[in-house]
C-alpha positions in Angstrom: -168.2 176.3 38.2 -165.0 178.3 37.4 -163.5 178.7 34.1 -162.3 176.5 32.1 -159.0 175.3 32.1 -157.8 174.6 28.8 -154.4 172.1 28.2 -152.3 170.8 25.6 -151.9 166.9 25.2 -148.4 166.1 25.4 -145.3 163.4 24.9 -143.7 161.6 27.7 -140.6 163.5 27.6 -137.4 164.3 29.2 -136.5 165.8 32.4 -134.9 168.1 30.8 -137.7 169.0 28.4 -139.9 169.0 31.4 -137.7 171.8 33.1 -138.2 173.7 29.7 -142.0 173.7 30.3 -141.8 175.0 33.6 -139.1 178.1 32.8 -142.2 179.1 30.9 -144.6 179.0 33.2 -146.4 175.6 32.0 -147.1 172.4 34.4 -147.0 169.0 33.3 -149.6 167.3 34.1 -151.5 164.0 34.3 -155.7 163.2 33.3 -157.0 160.1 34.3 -160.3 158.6 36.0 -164.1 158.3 34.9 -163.9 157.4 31.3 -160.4 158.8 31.0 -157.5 156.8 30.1 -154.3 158.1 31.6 -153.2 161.1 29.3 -150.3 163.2 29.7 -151.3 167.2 29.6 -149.9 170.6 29.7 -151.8 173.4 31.4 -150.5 177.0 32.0 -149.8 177.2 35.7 -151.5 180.9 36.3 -154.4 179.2 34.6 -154.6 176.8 37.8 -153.6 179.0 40.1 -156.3 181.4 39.1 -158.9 178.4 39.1 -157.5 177.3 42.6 -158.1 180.3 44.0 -161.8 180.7 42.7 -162.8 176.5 43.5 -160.5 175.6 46.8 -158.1 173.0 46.9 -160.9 170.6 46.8 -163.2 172.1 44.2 -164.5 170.5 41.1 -162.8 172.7 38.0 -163.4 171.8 34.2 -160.3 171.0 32.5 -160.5 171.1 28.5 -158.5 168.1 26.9 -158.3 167.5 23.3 -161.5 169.3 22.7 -163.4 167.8 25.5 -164.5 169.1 29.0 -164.1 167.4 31.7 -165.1 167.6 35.2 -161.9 166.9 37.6 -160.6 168.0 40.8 -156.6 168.2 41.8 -155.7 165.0 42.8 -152.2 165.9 43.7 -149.5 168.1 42.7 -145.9 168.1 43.3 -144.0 171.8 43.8 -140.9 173.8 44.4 -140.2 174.3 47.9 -137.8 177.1 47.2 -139.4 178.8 44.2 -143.2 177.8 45.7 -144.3 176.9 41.8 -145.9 174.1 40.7 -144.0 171.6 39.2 -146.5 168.2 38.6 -150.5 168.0 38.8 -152.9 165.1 38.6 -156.1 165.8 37.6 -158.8 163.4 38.3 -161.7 163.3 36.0 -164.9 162.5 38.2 -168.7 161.2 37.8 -170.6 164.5 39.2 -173.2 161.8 40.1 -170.9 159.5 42.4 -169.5 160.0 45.4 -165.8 160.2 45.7 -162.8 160.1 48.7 -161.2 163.5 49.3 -158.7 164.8 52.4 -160.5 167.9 53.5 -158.9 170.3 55.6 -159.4 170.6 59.4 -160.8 173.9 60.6 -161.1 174.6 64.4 -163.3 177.0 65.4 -163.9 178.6 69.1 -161.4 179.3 72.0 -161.1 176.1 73.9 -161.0 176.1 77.7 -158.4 174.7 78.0 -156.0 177.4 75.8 -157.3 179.9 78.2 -156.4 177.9 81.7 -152.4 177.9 79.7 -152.9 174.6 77.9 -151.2 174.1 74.3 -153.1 173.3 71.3 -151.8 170.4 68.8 -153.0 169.2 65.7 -151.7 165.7 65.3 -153.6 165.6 62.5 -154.4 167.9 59.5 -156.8 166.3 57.5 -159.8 164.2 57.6 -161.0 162.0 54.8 -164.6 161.8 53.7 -166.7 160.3 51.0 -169.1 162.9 49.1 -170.5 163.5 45.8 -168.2 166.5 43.9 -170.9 169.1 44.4 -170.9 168.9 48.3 -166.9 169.1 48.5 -166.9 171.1 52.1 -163.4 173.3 51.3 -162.7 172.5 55.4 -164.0 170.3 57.8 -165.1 172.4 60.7 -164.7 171.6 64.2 -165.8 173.2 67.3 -162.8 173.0 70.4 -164.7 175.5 73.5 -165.6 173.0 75.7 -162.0 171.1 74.9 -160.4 171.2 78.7 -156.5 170.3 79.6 -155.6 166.7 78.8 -158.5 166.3 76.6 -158.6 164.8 72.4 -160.6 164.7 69.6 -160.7 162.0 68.0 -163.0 160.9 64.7 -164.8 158.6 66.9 -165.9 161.9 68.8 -167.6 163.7 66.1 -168.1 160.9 63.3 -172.0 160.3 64.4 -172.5 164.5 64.7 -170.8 164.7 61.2 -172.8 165.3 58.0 -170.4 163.6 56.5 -169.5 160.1 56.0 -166.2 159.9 57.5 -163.7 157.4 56.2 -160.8 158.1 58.7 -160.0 155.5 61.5 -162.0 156.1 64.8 -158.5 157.3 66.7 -157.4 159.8 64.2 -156.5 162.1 66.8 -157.5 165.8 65.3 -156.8 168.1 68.0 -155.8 168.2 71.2 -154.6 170.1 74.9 -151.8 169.4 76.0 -150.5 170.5 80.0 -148.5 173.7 79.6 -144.3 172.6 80.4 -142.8 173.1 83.8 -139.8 175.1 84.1 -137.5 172.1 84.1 -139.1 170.5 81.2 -138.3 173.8 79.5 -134.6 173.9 80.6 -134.3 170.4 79.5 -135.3 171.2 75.5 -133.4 174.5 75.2 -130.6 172.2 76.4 -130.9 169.6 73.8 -131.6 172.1 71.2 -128.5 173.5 72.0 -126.4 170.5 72.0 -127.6 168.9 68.4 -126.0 170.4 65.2 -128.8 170.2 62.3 -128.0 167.8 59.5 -127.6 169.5 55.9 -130.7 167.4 54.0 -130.0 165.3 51.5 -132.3 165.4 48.5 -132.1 162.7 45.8 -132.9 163.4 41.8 -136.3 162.7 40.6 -136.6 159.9 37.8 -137.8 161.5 34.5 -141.7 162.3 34.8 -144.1 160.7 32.5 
């Protein structure tokens, strides 16, 4: 178990006091879940990054609030795309003893056949989710792709009954798959529309104020 991560209890505020907090290096943040009512926190955000990097994205960290440790895992967390900080984190306080739904990473692993005979790789998908109790959080979900030939897919439905885990994605989550390399004219054809479409500037809206 990492260190503890020790936060303040807070006041719904302001978005402007919230962008206060986070000049100096502090996250808002959000408790809530096993014998936890919704409470709004403060944690120092090289505190979690430090823990982050010790437990995985999925790990089980203990978070001190008011006095009390708690057992909770990162439910989600919001962050600058620009700056790369963190900006919003919910922590979800857990029963060690009860199994719970987490997204786990997708790891490939091998040199699939089909890479070698000039086929592309895709991931259409990421992330698998599973059901498992805290202390047997996998940090990826590993799959194995050297037998995986031209035109061929995982899906869930291919490696649920090999898993160790119970998997909770739909059977055609597709997870990887290998594609037929592009002919020549398929090539000319994309350069040609990539050339002809002017990127739009993106529009980004203004949060509401954070609890």
């Amino acid at each position: 178990m990492s260190t503890t991560i020790q936060s303040e209890l807070r006041e719904a505020t302001k978005q402007s006091t919230l962008t206060e907090l986070r000049k100096e290096g502090i996250v808002p943040s959000v408790v809530y879940g096993f014998k936890t009512e919704s409470i709004p926190i403060a944690v120092k955000e090289r505190d979690l990054l430090n823990t982050l990097r010790e437990t995985g994205r999925n790990g089980v960290m203990k978070l001190n609030v008011d006095g009390k440790d708690l057992n909770v895992v990162l439910s989600d967390y919001q962050s600058d795309a620009l700056k790369g900080t963190i900006v919003h984190a919910d922590f979800l306080a857990i029963n060690m003893t009860e199994e719970l739904e987490v997204n786990v990473p997708v790891h490939l692993t091998g040199n699939s056949v089909g890479e070698k005979e000039g086929g592309i790789l895709q991931q259409p998908n990421r992330e698998v989710t599973i059901k498992v109790k805290p202390s047997d959080i996998p940090e990826t979900f590993d799959i194995d792709i050297s037998d995986l030939k031209i035109g061929e897919t995982i899906t869930v439905a291919d490696i649920r009954e090999k898993s160790q885990y119970e998997i909770l994605s739909e059977d055609d989550h597709a997870l990887v798959l290998i594609s037929a390399p592009r002919t020549d004219a398929e090539m000319e054809s994309l350069e040609g529309d990539a050339e002809g479409t002017a990127a739009e500037p993106e529009v980004i809206g203004e949060k509401q104020d954070e609890a």
